[in-house]
N, C-alpha and C positions, 0 to 999 in steps of 0.2 A: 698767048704764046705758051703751048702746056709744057714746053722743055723749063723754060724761066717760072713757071708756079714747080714743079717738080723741085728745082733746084732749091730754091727757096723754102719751101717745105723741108728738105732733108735737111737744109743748114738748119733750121728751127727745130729739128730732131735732136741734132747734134748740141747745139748750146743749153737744149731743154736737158740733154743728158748730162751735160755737164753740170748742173745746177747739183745743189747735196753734197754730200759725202762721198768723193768716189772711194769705191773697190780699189784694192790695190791691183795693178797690171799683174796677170801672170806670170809675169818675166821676175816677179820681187816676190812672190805664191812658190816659186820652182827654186829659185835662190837659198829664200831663208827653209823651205825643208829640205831641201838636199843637205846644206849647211849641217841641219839638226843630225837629219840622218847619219852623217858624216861624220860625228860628233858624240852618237849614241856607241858607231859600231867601233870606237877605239877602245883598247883592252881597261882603259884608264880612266873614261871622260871625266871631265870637268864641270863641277856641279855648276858652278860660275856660268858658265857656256850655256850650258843646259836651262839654266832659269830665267836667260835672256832670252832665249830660240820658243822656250815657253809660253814668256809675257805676250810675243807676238802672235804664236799657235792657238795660244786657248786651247779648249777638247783636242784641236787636232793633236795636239804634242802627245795624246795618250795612245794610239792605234801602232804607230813604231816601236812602242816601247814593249807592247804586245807580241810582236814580231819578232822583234830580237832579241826577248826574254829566254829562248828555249838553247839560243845559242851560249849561253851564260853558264849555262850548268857548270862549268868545271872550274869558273871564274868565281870565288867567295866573295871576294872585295867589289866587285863590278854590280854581284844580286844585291847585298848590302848599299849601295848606293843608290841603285835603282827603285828598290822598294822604299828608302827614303826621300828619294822623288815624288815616285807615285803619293805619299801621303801627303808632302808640300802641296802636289798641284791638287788635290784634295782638299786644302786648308784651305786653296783659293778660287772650289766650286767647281773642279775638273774633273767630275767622280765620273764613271760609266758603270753600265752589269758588264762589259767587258772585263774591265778592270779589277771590280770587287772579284769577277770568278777565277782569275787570276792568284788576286792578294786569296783566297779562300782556302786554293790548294797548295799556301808556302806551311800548314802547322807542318808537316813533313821534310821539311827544309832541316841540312843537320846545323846549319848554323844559326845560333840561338837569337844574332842581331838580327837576322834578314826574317826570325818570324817577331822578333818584336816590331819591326820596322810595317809589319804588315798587319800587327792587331794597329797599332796606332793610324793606317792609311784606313782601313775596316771602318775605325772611330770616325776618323775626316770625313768619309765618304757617305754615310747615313746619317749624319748629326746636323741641327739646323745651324748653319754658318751666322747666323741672326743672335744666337744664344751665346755667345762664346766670353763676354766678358769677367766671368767669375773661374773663365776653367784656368785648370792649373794640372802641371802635365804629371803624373806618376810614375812616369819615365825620369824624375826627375831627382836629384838627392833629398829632397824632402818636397812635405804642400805645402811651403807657407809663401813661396810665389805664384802670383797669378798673372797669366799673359793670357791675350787673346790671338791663338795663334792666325787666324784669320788676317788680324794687322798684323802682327811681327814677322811672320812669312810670305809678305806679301811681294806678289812678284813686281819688277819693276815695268808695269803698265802703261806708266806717263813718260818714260823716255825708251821702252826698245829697240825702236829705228836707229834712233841714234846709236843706241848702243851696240847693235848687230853694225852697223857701220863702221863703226872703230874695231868690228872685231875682224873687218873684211868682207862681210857679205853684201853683195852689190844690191843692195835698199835702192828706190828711186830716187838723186839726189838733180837740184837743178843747176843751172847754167855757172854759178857759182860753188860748183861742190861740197855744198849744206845739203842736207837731206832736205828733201820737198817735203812740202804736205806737215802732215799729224807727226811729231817727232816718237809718239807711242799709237797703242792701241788700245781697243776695250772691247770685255765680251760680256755676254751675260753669264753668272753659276747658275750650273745646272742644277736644278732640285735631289733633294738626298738620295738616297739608293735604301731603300729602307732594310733591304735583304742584308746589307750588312751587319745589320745588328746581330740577326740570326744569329750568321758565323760566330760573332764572339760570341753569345750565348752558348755555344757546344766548345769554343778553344779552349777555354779555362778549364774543360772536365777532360782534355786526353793531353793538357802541356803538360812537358816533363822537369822542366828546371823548374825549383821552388819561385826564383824572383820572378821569371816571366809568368809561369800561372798565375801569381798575383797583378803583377800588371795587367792580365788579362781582365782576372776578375775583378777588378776596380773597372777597367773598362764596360763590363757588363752590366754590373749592377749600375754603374749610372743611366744606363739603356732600359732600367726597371726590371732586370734578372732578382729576384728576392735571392737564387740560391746560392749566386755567387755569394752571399755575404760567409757563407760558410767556410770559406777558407780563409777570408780577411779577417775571419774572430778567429780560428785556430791560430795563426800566425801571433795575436796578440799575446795566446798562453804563453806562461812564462816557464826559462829553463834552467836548468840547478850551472849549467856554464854560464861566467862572466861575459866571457869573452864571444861567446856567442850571441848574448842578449846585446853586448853590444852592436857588436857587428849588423843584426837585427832593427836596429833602432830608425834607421829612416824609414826601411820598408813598410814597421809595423805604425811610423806617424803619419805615412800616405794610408795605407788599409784603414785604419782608425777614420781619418778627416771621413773616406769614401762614404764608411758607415755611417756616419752622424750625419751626414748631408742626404743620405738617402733616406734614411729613415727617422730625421728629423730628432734624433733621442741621441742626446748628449752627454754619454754613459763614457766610461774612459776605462775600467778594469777588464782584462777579457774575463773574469768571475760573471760581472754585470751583463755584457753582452753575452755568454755562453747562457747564464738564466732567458733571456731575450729571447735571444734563439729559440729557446725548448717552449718558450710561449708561441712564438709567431713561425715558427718552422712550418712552409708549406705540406699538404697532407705529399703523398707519392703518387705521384699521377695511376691512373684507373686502367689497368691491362685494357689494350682492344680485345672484344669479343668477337673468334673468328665469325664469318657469317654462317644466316642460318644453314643448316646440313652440312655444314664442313666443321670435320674431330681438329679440334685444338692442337696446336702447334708441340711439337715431342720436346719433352725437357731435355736438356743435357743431364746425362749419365756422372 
């Protein structure tokens, strides 16, 4: 009877498919991004919101934010949050080239948080998530804490179903109105973006506020830039005002720690490290020579 082997084969389809891990149904794929979406486009959103809608998106949660970044322009507080995102879902392996060309073109941003918010996602996005137990943030009132932003930022993975469900997003729940299935989700981090380092390597030579160029160039030279050290020893000289050297005092014991962890030499006067410096100061890199038959480029006047 080839209808009854037909029949019987498809059911053995069917249970074979259901064996594993299922996908989640479309209908919970449409739900929770529109949810996100929903959620991105408020003048206000809620970071809360945001980092549940995440857990469950992985990489997708980053392609929206790309989208409706251009609409922000006139919103400070919105770019400012946003770029604080984007470095979170970074901490926890969600980098792209979309995203770093993004964070690349905020040094131009006039607000001073939304480009630190973005040397910092820069750092997230090309550092190995593997290495993170000694870091300690520079962003911070001093370095004598160390977190591993990796764990402490971590998105809530093991429960977002649930949690998107309490927030109203119609998740798959069964017969008993408990969420079905996997109460979270899990994805893999994508490998670094290496290009991001680049970026900081040139941020720290055209920022304009003194603390963020420093925070840049701590960021760099832990990237292996020798030249940022150049600003993190100037910063140490000392100034005939009190009240300045104080004020001064966390910034130059984050600059300081940068120094001695990169270069391994546990020097503390900037006297000591300014001699340093005039020892180990890279040569200046080697004009390109135009090619052959073509006159050298005209000096400025």
């Amino acid at each position: 009877m080839p209808s009854m082997r037909f029949s019987v084969s498809l059911l053995a389809l069917i249970v074979a498919a259901g064996c594993g891990k299922k996908a989640p149904p479309p209908s919970e794929s449409k739900a929770v991004l529109d949810s996100y979406e929903a959620a991105l486009f408020l003048p206000e959103p809620d970071m809360n919101v945001l980092l549940v809608h995440a857990a469950w998106l992985g990489p997708d949660a980053i392609p929206p934010i790309l989208r409706i970044w251009p609409s922000t322009s006139l919103n400070e507080k919105k770019r400012i949050l946003l770029t604080r995102f984007l470095e979170i879902l970074a901490w926890n392996g969600f980098r792209t080239m979309e995203s770093v060309k993004l964070l690349a073109g905020m040094n131009r941003e006039r607000q001073p948080q939304v480009r630190k918010n973005a040397v910092g996602a820069l750092f997230a996005s090309g550092v190995d998530l593997g290495k993170l137990d000694h870091y300690w943030d520079p962003g911070d009132a001093g370095p004598g804490h160390t977190s591993n932003p990796n764990k402490s930022l971590r998105l809530p993975f093991q429960n977002c179903r649930e949690l998107l469900a309490r927030q109203g997003v119609a998740v798959v729940k069964g017969p008993d109105g408990a969420v079905a299935g996997d109460p979270g989700r899990t994805h893999v981090a994508q490998p670094p973006i290496t290009q991001a380092f680049g970026v900081i390597h040139k941020w720290w030579t055209v920022e304009s506020e003194p603390a963020l160029r420093i925070f840049a160039a701590i960021n760099a030279i832990r990237t292996g830039d020798i030249n940022a050290a150049e600003p993190l020893i100037e910063i140490l000289r000392p100034v005939d005002d009190p009240k300045k050297n104080a004020a001064l005092e966390n910034v130059r014991s984050c600059a300081l720690r940068a120094l001695q962890e990169s270069s391994g030499q546990q020097l503390t006067s900037w006297a000591q490290w300014d001699a340093w410096w005039q020892k180990n100061r890279p040569p200046p890199p080697t004009p390109k020579r135009p090619p052959e038959g073509q006159p050298p480029p005209l000096k400025p006047r």
